[in-house]
C-alpha positions as CSV (number, residue, x, y, z in Angstrom):
1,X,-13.2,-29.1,-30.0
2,X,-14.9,-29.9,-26.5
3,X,-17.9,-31.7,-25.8
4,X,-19.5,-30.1,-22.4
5,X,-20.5,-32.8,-19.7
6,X,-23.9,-31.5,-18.4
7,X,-25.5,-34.0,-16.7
8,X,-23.9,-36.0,-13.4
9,X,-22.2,-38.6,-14.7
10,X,-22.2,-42.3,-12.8
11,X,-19.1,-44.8,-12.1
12,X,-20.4,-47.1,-14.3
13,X,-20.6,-44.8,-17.4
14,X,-17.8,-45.1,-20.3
15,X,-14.6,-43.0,-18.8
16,X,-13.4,-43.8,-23.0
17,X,-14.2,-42.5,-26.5
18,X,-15.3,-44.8,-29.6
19,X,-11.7,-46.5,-30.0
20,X,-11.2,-47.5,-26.0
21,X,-8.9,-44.7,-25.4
22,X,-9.4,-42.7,-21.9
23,X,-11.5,-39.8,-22.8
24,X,-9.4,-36.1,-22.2
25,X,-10.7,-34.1,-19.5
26,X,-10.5,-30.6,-19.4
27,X,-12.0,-27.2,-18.0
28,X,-14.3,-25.9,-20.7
29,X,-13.2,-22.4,-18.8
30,X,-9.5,-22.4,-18.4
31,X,-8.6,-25.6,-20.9
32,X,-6.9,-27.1,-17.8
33,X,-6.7,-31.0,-18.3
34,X,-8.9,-32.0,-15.4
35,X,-8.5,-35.0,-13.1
36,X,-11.7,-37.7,-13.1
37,X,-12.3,-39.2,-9.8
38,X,-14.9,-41.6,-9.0
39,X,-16.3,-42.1,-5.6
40,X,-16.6,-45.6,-4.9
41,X,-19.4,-45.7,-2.4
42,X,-21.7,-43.7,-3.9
43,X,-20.8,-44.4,-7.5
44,X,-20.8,-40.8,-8.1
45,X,-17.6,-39.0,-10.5
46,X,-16.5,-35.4,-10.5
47,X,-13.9,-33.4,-12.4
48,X,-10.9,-31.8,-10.1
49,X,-8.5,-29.1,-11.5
50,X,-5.3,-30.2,-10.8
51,X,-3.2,-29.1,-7.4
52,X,-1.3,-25.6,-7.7
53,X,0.1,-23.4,-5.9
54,X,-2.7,-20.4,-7.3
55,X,-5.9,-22.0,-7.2
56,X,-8.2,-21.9,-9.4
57,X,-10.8,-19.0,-9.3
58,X,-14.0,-21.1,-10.8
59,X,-15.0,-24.5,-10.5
60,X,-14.5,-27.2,-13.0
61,X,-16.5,-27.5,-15.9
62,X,-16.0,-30.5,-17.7
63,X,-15.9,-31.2,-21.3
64,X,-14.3,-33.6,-23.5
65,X,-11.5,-32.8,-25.6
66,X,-11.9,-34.0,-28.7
67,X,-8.3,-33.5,-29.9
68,X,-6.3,-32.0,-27.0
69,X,-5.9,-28.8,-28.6
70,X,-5.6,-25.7,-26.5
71,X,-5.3,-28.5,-23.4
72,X,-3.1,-27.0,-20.4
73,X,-0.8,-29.6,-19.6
74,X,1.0,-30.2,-16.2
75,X,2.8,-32.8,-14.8
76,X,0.3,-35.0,-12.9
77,X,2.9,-35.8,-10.1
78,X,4.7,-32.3,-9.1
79,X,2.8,-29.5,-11.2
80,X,5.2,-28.3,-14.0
81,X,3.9,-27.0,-16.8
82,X,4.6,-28.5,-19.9
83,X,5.1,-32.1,-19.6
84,X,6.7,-34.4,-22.1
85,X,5.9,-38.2,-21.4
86,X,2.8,-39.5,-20.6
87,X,1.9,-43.0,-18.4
88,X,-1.6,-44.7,-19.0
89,X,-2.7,-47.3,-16.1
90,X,-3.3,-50.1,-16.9
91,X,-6.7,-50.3,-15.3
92,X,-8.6,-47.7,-12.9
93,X,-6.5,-46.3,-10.0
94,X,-7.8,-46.6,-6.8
95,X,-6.8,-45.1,-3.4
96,X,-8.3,-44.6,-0.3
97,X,-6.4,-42.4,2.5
98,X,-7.4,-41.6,5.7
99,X,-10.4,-39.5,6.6
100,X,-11.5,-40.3,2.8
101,X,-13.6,-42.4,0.8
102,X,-12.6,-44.9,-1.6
103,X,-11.7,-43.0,-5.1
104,X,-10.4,-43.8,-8.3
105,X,-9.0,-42.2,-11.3
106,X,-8.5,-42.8,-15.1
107,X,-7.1,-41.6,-18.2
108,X,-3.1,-40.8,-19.0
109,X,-1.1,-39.7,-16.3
110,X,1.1,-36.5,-17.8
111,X,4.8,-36.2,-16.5
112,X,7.9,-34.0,-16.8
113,X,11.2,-35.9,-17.6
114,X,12.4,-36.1,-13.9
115,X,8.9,-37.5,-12.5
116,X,9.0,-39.9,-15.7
117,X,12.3,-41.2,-14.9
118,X,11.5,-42.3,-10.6
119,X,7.6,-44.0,-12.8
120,X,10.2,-45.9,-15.0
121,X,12.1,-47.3,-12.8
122,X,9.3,-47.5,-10.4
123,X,10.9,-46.1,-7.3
124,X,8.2,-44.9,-5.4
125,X,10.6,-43.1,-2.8
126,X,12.3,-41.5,-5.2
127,X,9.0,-40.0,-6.7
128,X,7.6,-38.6,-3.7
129,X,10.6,-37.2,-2.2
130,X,11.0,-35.4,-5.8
131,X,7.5,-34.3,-5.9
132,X,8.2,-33.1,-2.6
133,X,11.1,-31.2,-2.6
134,X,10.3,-29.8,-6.8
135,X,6.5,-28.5,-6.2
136,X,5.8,-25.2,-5.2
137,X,3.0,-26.7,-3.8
138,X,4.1,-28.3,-0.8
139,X,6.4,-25.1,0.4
140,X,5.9,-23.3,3.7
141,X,3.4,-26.4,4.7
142,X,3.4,-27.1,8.5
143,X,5.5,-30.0,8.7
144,X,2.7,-31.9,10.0
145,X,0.5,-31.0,7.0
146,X,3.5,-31.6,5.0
147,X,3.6,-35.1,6.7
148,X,0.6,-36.0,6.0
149,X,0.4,-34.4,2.4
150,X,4.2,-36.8,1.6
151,X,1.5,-39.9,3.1
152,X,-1.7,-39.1,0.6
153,X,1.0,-39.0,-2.2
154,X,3.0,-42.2,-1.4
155,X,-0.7,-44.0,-1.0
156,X,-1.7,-42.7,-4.9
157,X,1.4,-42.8,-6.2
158,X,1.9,-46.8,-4.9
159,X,-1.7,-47.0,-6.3
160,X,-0.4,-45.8,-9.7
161,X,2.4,-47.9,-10.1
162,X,0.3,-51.1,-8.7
163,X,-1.5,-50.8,-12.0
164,X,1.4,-51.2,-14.1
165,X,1.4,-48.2,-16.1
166,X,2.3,-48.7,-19.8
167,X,4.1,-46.1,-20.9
168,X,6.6,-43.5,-21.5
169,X,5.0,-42.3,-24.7
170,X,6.3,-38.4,-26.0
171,X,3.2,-35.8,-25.8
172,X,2.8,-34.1,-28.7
């Protein structure tokens, strides 16, 4: 069942449903679990599908899913589809990289059994060199856009893992 999310939505509204869980996400058009970011200096949030190598042909439209069914998982560090373990912060992520505002994120972070194994032992070097090498998305990059691309996901990734994620808990 999905709830639509009409109306812009403000940092300080509840990101969780009735029982403090972090609300689900997801494209109302494609089922895509979608990615919640909060803009820190304007207070504004917005919905992001997640990176891919196809991108997406509409924009988000966000709606809460009530009970994850029909919910397009992928692994929120390198893509793959169908991921099996899932990481919930501890508290909001936040990152700032260059040339961007100060952002945040919430809600369970999805991952495949390779990208859950570097968040367990928390080896952030392994992680992004993984990510790296095993996303599609990151092929034929200019090194220098690879560069920088290997430096946003170190600084959200170190973010991630400064919050002390509980987890790994099966999805399913």
């Amino acid at each position: 069942m999905l709830t639509h999310e009409n109306e812009s939505t403000q940092e300080g509204e509840r990101l969780t449903n009735e029982d403090g869980q972090m609300t689900v996400w997801v494209c109302a058009v494609c089922s895509a679990m979608l990615d919640v970011h909060a803009n820190f200096n304007t207070g504004e949030v917005s919905w992001l599908h997640p990176v891919r190598v196809e991108p997406f042909d509409h924009e988000p439209v966000p709606a809460v899913s009530a009970d994850g069914a029909g919910v397009e998982l992928t692994c929120h560090f390198c893509t793959m589809p169908n991921p099996m373990w899932s990481w919930q912060p501890r508290e909001f992520v936040t990152t700032a990289c260059e040339h961007e505002n100060p952002h945040g994120c919430s809600g369970p972070w999805a991952a495949c059994p390779p990208c859950s194994e570097w968040v367990q032992v928390r080896d952030l070097d392994g992680l992004v060199q993984s990510v790296m090498h095993n996303s599609t998305a990151f092929n034929g990059l200019h090194p220098r856009k690879r560069k920088d691309a290997e430096e946003q996901l170190r600084a959200v990734y170190a973010a991630f893992f400064a919050t002390d994620p509980a987890g790994p808990s099966l999805i399913g």
